[in-house]
C-alpha positions in Angstrom: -17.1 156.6 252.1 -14.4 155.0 254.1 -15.0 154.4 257.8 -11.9 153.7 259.8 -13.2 153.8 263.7 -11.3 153.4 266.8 -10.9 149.9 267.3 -10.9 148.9 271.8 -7.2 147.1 272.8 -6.7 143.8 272.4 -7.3 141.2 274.8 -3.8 139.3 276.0 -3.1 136.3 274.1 -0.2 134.1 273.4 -0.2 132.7 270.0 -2.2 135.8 268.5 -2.0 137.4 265.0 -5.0 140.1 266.3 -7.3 139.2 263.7 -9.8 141.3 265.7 -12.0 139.0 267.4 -9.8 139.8 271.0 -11.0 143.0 270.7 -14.9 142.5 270.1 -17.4 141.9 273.0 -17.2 138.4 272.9 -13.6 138.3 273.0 -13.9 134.9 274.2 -14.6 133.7 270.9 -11.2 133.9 270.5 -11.4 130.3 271.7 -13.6 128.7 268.9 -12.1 131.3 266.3 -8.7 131.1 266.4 -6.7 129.2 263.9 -4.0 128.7 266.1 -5.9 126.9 268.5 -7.5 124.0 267.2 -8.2 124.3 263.2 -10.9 122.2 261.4 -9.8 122.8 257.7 -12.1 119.7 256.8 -15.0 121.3 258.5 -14.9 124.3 257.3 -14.0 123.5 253.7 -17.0 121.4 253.8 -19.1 124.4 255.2 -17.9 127.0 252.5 -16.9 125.1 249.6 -19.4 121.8 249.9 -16.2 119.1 250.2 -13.2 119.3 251.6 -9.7 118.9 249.3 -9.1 116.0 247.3 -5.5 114.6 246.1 -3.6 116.4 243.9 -2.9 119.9 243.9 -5.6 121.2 246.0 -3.5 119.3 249.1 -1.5 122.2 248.4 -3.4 125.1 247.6 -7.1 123.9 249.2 -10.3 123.4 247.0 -11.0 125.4 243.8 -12.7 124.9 240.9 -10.1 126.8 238.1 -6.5 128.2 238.9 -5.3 131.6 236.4 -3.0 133.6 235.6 -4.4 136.8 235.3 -3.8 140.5 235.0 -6.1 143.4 234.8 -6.1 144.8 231.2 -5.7 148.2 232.4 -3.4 148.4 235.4 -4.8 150.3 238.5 -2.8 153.0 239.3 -1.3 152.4 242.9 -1.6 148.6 242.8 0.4 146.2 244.2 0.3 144.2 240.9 -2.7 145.3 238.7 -5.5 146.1 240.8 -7.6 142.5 240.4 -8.6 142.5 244.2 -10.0 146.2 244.7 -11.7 145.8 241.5 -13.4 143.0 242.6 -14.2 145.0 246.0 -15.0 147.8 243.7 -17.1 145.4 241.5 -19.7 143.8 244.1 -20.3 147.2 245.5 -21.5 149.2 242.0 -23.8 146.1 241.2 -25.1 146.4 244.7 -24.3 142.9 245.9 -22.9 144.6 248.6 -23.3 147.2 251.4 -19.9 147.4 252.1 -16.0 146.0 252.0 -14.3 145.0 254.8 -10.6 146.4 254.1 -7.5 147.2 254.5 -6.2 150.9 253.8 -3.2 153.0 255.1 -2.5 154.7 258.0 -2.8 158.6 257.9 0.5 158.5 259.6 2.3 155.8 258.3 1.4 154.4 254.9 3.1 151.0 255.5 0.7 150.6 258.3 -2.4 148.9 257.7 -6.1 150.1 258.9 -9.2 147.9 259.1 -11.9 150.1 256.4 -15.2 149.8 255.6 -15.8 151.5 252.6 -19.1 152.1 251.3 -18.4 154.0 248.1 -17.0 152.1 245.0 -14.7 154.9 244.2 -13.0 154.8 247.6 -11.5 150.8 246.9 -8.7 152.8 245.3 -7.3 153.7 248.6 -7.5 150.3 249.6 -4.7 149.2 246.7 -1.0 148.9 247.3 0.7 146.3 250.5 0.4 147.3 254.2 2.9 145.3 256.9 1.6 144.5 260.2 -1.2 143.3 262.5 -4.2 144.9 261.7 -7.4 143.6 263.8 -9.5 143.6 260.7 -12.5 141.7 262.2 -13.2 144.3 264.8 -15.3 146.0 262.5 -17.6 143.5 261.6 -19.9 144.4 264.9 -20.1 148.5 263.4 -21.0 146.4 260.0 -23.8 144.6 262.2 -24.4 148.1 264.3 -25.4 150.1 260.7 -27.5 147.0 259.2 -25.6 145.3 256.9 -26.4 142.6 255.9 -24.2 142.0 252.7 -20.5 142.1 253.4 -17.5 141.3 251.0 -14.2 141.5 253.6 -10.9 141.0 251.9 -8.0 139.4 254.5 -5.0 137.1 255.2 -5.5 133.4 256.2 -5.8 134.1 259.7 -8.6 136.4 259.6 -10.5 134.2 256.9 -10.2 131.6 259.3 -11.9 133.4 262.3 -14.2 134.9 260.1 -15.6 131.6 258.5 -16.3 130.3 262.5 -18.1 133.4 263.7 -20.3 133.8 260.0 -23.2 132.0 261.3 -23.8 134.3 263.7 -23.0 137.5 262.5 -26.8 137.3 260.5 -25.6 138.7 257.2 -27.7 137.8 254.0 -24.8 137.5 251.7 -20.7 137.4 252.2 -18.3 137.2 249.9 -14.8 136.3 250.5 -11.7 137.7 248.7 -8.4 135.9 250.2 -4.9 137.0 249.7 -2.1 134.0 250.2 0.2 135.6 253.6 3.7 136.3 253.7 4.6 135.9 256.9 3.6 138.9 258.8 5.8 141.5 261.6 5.0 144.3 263.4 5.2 147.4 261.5 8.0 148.7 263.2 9.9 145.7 262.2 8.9 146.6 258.7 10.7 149.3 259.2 13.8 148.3 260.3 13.9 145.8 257.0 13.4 149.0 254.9 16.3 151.1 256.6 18.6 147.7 255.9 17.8 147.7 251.8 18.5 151.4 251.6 20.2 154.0 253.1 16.7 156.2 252.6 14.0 154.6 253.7 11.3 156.6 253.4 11.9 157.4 250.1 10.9 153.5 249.4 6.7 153.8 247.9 6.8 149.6 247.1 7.8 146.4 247.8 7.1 143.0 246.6 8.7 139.8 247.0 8.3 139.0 243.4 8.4 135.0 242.4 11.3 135.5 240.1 13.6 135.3 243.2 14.0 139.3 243.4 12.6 141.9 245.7 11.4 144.6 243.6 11.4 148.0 245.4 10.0 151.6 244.0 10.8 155.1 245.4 9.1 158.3 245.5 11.4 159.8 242.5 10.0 157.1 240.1 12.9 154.5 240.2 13.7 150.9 240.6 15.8 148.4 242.1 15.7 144.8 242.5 17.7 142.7 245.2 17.7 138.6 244.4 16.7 137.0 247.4 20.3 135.6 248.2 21.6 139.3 249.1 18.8 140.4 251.2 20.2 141.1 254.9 18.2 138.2 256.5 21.0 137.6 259.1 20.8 141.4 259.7 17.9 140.9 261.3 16.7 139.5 264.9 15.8 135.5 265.2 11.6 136.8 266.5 11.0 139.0 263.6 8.6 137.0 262.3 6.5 135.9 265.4 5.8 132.2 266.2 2.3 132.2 264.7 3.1 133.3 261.4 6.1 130.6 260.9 3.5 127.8 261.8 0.8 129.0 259.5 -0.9 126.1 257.5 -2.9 128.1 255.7 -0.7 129.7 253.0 -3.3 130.0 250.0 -6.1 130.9 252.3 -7.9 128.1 251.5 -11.5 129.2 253.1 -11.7 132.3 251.0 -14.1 132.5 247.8 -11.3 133.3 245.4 -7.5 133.4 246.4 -6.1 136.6 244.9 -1.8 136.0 244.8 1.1 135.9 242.9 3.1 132.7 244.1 2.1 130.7 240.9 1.7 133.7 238.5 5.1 134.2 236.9 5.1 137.9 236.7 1.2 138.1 236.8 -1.0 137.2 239.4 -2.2 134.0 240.3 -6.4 133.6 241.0 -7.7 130.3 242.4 -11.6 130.6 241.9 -12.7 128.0 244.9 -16.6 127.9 244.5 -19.3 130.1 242.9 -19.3 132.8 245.2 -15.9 132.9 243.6 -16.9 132.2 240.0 -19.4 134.7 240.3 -17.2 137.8 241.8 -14.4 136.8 238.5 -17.2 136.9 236.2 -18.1 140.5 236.9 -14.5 141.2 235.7 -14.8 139.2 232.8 -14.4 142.1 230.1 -11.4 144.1 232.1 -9.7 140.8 232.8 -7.3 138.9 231.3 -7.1 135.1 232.1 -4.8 132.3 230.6 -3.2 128.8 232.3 -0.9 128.4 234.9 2.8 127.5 233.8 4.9 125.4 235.9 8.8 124.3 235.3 11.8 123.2 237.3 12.0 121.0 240.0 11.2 122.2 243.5 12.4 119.0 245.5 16.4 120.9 246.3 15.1 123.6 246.9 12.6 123.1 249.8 15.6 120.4 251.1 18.0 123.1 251.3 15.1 125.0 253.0 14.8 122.4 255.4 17.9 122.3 256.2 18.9 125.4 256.8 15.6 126.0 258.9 17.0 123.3 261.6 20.4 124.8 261.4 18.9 127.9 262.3 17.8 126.3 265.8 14.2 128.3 265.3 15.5 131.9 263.9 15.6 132.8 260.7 16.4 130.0 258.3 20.4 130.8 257.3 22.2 130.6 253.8 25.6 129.3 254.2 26.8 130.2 250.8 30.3 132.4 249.9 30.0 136.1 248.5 31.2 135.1 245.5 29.0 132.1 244.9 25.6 134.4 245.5 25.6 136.2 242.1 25.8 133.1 240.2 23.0 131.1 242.5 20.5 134.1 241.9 21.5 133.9 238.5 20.3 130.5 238.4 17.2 130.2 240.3 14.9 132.4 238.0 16.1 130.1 235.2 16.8 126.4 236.8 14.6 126.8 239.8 10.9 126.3 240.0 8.7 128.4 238.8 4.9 129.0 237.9 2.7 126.4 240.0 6.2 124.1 241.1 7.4 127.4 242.8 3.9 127.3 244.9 4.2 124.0 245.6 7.3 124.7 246.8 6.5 127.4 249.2 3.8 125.7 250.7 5.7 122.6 251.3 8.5 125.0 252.9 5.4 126.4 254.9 4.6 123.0 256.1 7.8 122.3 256.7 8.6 125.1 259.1 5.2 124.7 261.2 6.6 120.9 262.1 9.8 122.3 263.0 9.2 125.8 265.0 6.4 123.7 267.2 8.4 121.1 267.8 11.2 123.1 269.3 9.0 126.1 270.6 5.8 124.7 271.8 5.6 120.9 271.0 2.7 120.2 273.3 0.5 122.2 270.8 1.1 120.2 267.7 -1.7 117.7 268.6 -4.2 120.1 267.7 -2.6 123.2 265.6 -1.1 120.8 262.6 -4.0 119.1 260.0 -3.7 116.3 258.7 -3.2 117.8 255.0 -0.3 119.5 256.4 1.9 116.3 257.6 0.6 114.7 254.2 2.8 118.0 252.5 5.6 117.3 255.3 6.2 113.8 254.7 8.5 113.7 251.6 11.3 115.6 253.5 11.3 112.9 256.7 9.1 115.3 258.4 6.2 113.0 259.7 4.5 112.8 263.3 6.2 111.3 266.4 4.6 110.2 269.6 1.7 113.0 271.2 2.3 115.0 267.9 -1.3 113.8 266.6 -4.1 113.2 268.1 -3.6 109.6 266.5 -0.8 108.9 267.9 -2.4 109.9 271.9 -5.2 107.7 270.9 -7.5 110.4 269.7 -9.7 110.6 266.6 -7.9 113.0 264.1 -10.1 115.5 263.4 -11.7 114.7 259.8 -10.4 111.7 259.5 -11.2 108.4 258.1 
């Protein structure tokens, strides 16, 4: 069974992704919830994983206890890769671990539009697969969760809604919870979507799948069965308007969605997805896989140091739009040519994302809304900042205003 109520409006708010939690009864817990307020990464890590991250790579992709490459042995038909997340969904609910998912499906009218679900029926986590493109106030539905009894809840979101939904989980009196997290992409309205789709093709609505794919290529699908891939280098980026990706999703620090149980992605996959498995909650939902699954190690190759410079760079020269390519026609083929082959890949292309993450967060705040670095920017975050003369000036940590960072030495 699938359960997609009416969900109230939301609440007006300024930095505001509408995880949901505007548009509950206690919309005011907006206030403690919100990642975009104040986060406590090192709090919460601490809470749900039992220590917060140590050197290395989890100061780029948060705790975990084993990184994968993996791929479902039998590909789920309608997936955006191979199914791995809805079969986990699908998993915990035939063993009876849980009552329910909390997740995303489409819209009856729109199938790029995404729908908060619960679905009660194992079955049903089918039509859950597949990418969705916009807000989607997922958490809204965890007080009809609480108004039918359950008490054992698996809910599968972005880093945003992981975020809010690790604050409020003492209180929402659930026996178990399991978390499945997917890394974001920054997020638009679905109308925006839109617009991007009618700009790759001259028939939108012919177009079934998209996926920004980490061999540098968008890979789309249509409805008559066919393919096409556009490198990254000729998508029309300037084509498109300097706010279409809002101010909350360019200063995310939460890329890998560090607070979920396992991290379901693809940025360090190399044509298969990428699992980080961060404690054993997440241990245990892989395991339940273990004879559909396969699993082997991360690769990584390349050097990612140019690339996020050039990222940089172009960022500031975009005066807080879209970052712009200055690059010749002509020159374009060759670069894309190039990148799959000479730039990194595997694990150094998600390093390199999350550093160009981090690096955009420092820069869009401190041109759009400097007075909220203090609190919105971790210390983790500045540590991935640094190597590109990124690092904190005066008020820009609560440090530097004579404050007490928060979880720090």
């Amino acid at each position: 069974m699938i359960q997609t109520p009416d969900i109230g409006p939301a609440a007006p708010r300024g930095l505001c992704t509408d995880c949901g939690v505007s548009r509950m009864k206690n919309d005011k817990a907006c206030g403690q919830a919100c990642q975009f307020i104040a986060p406590d990464y090192p709090g919460l890590e601490a809470q749900v994983h039992g220590r917060v991250r140590q050197d290395g790579d989890e100061q780029f992709f948060g705790p975990f206890q084993a990184m994968y490459r993996a791929r479902m042995k039998t590909p789920k038909s309608g997936a955006q890769w191979t199914g791995i997340t809805t079969s986990l969904g699908a998993k915990l609910l035939e063993k009876g671990q849980v009552q329910a998912v909390l997740t995303m499906v489409p819209d009856e009218k729109d199938r790029w539009r995404p729908r908060p679900a619960l679905i009660t029926d194992p079955e049903d986590m089918a039509k859950a697969r597949g990418m969705r493109m916009g807000y989607a106030p997922l958490l809204a539905l965890l007080e009809n969760a609480q108004d039918q009894g359950f008490t054992r809840l698996a809910v599968v979101g972005i880093p945003c809604q992981i975020y809010a939904l690790r604050v409020l989980e003492k209180d929402l009196g659930l026996d178990r919870l399991y978390v499945i997290g997917t890394p974001c992409s920054d997020n638009t309205t679905t109308e925006n979507f839109h617009h991007f789709l009618s700009l790759l093709d001259e028939d939108p609505d012919t177009i079934t799948y998209l996926e920004f794919r980490a061999d540098y290529k968008v890979e789309l699908r249509f409805a008559d069965g066919s393919q096409r891939l556009i490198p990254f280098l000729s998508l029309p980026i300037s084509d498109l308007p300097s706010d279409f990706f809002p101010l909350t999703c360019r200063t995310c620090v939460d890329y890998t969605n560090a607070l979920a149980d396992i991290t379901v992605g693809y940025m360090g996959g190399q044509g298969e997805q990428w699992l980080l498995v961060r404690n054993a909650r997440g241990a245990e939902m892989l395991e339940s896989l273990s004879q559909e699954i396969s699993l082997s190690t991360p690769g990584t190759a390349g050097k990612r140091s140019s690339a996020v410079k050039g990222f940089v760079a172009n960022t500031k020269r975009a005066a807080g739009g879209l970052p712009l390519r200055r690059m010749p026609d002509w020159l374009r083929p060759l670069v894309s040519w190039l990148q799959p082959r000479l730039g990194p890949r595997g694990l150094e292309f998600a390093r390199a994302r999350v550093e160009m993450k981090a690096a955009e967060t420092v820069l869009h705040l401190r041109r759009e809304a400097p007075a909220k670095m203090k609190n919105m920017i971790p210390d983790h975050v500045w540590k991935i900042a640094a190597p590109y003369d990124l690092t904190p000036e005066e008020n820009e940590t609560h440090a530097s205003s004579g404050e007490k960072c928060p979880g720090g030495d």
